[in-house]
C-alpha positions in Angstrom: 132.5 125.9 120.2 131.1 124.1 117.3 131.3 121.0 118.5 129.9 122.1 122.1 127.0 123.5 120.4 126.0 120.1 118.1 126.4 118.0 121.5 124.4 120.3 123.4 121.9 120.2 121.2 121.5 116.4 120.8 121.2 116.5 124.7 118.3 119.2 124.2 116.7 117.0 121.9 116.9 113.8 124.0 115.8 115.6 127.2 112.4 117.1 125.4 112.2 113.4 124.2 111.9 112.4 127.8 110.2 114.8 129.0 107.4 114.5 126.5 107.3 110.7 127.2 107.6 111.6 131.4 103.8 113.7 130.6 102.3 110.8 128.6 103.0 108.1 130.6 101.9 110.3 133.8 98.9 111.6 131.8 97.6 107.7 130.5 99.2 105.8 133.2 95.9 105.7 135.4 94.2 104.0 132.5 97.0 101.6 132.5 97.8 102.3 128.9 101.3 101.8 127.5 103.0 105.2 125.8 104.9 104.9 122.1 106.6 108.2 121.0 107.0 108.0 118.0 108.8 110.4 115.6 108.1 111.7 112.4 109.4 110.4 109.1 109.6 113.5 106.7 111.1 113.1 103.1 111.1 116.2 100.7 111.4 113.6 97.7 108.2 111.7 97.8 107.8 109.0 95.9 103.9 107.3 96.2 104.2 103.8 96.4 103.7 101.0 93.2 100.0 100.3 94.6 99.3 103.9 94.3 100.7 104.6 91.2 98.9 101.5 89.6 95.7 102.9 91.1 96.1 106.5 89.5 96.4 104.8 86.0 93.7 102.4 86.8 91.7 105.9 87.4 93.0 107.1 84.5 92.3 104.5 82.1 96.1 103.9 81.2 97.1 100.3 81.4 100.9 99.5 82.4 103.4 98.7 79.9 103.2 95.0 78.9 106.6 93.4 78.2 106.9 90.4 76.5 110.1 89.1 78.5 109.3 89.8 81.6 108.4 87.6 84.4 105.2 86.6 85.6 104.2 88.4 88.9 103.7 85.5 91.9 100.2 87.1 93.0 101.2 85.7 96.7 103.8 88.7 97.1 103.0 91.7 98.8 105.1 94.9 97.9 106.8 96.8 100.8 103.5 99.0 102.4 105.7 101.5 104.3 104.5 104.9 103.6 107.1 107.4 102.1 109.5 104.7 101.0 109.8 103.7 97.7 110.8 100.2 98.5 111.5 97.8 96.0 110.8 94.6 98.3 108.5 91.9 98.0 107.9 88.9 100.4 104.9 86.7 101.6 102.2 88.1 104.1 104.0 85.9 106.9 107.4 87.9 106.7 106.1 91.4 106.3 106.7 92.5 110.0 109.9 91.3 110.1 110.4 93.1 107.3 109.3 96.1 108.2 111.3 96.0 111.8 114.6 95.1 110.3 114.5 97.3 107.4 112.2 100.3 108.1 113.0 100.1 111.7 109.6 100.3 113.1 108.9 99.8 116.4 106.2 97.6 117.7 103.8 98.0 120.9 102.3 95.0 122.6 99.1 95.8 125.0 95.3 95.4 124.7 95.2 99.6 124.8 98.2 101.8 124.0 98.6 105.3 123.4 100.2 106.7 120.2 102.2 110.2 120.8 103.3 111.7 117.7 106.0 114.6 118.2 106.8 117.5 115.7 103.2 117.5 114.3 104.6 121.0 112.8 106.8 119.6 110.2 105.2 120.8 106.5 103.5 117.3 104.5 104.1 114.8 103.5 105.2 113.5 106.9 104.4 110.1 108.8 104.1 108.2 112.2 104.3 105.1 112.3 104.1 102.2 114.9 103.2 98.4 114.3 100.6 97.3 117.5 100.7 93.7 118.6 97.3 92.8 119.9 94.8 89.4 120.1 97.2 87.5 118.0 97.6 89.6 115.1 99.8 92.6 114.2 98.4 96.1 113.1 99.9 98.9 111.3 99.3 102.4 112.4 99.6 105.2 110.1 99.2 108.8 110.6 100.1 110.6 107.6 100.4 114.8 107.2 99.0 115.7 103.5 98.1 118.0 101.4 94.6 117.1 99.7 93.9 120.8 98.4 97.3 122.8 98.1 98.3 124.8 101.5 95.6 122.6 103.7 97.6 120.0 105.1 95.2 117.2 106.8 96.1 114.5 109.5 94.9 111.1 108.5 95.3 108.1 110.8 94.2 104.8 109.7 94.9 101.0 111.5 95.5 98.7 109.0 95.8 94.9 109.8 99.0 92.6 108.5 96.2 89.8 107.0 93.9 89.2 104.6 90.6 91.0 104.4 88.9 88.0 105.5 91.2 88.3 108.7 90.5 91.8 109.2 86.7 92.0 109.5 86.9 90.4 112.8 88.2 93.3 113.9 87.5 96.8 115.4 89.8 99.6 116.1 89.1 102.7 118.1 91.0 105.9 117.8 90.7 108.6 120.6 91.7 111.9 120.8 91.1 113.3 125.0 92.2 116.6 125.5 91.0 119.9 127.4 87.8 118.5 128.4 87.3 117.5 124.6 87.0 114.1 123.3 87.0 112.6 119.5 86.4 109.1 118.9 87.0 107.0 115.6 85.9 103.3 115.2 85.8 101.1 112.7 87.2 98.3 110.5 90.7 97.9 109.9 91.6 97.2 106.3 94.0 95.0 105.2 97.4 95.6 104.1 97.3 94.1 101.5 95.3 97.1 100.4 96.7 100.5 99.8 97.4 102.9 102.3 97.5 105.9 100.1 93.7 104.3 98.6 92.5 104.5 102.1 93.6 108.1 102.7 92.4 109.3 99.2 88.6 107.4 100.1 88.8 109.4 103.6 88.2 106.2 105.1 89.9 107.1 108.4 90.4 109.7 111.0 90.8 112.6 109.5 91.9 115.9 111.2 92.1 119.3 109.8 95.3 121.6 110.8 92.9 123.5 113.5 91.4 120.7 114.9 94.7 118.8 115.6 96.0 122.2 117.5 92.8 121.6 119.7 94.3 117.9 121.1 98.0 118.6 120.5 100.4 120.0 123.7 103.1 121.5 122.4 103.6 120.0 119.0 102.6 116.4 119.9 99.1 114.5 119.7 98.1 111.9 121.5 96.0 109.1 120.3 94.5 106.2 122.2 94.6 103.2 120.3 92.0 99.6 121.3 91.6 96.9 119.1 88.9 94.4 120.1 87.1 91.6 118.0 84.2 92.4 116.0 81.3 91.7 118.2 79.1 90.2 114.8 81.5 87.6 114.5 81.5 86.7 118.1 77.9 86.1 118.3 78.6 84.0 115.4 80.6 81.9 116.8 78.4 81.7 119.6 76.0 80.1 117.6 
């Protein structure tokens, strides 16, 4: 019986999974959008990352131990930027996806315009979605991160952040949009780089950001929908131009 009940289960699971994907792809089909389901990543034990913990004792005026024996840092490696792992990897900008498929197992999307569909938004913070979005040449990082800011008032914070250099990214623009029950919320702006903080972009609020009510507005049935475009910035176009 025990072992009916785990496999039935598991079937449960994987028939909501299709199901859920079955309404997206019916719902954002006539835009010709592609669906990404994308489930949570929930840890109890978590453990900012080294560019966040840096940053707090930046803030707080406390400098990191200096050792004499220790190796200079190579300023051309980027730490791992996967939210809620504490990963001790370090590689070039040019390996980073690859890194981030083969280790962290995120997916990647490939389309002009996709759509984002985040399941179990009830799971308490800190929890994550996260897709990488292949789009005009370049690859994007999509985070949407449950928090607590204030203690009991979890927000939703989603943020595109590009795998470049700064330089790289400002030639962007990224639009996140929430279309539900004859409601519509609309985000655009700059991605940032990666090889900037995602936990220093949450904390400046430099993103979407949703609180618990307001993501119960656009969710159906635990999952939220978000339409994701990425076009180039039109400044630098005209620049070109000229």
């Amino acid at each position: 019986m025990l072992f009916f009940t785990q496999c039935f289960g598991a079937v449960l699971d994987l028939i909501h999974l299709r199901f859920q994907h079955y309404k997206a792809k019916r719902v954002f089909s006539a835009a010709g959008q592609l669906v990404c389901v994308v489930n949570p990543t929930h840890s109890l034990k978590y453990a900012p990352t080294r560019c966040a913990a840096a940053q707090a004792s930046t803030e707080q005026g406390i400098l990191p131990p200096c050792h004499h024996h220790e190796a200079v840092h190579d300023p051309q490696l980027v730490p791992c930027t996967c939210p809620l792992f504490s990963c001790p990897w370090e590689g070039h900008l040019e390996v980073v996806v690859s890194h981030l498929r083969q280790t962290h197992r995120i997916n990647i999307l490939q389309g002009a315009e996709i759509v984002f569909l985040a399941t179990d938004m009830h799971l308490p913070a800190p929890t994550d979605w996260i897709i990488m979005h292949s789009c005009l040449g370049h690859q994007f990082l999509l985070v949407l991160r449950k928090q607590e800011k204030y203690e009991g008032h979890p927000q939703f914070f989603a943020t595109m952040m590009l795998i470049g250099t700064p330089s790289q990214a400002d030639n962007f623009t990224y639009r996140l949009e929430l279309n539900r029950n004859q409601r519509r919320l609309k985000w655009e702006a700059t991605p940032r780089s990666i090889l900037e903080c995602v936990d220093s972009v949450i904390s400046d609020g430099d993103c979407l950001v949703l609180n618990t009510s307001l993501a119960q507005l656009f969710s159906d049935n635990g999952s939220l929908a978000i339409g994701i475009a990425i076009t180039t910035s039109k400044v630098h176009s005209s620049e070109a131009e000229m």
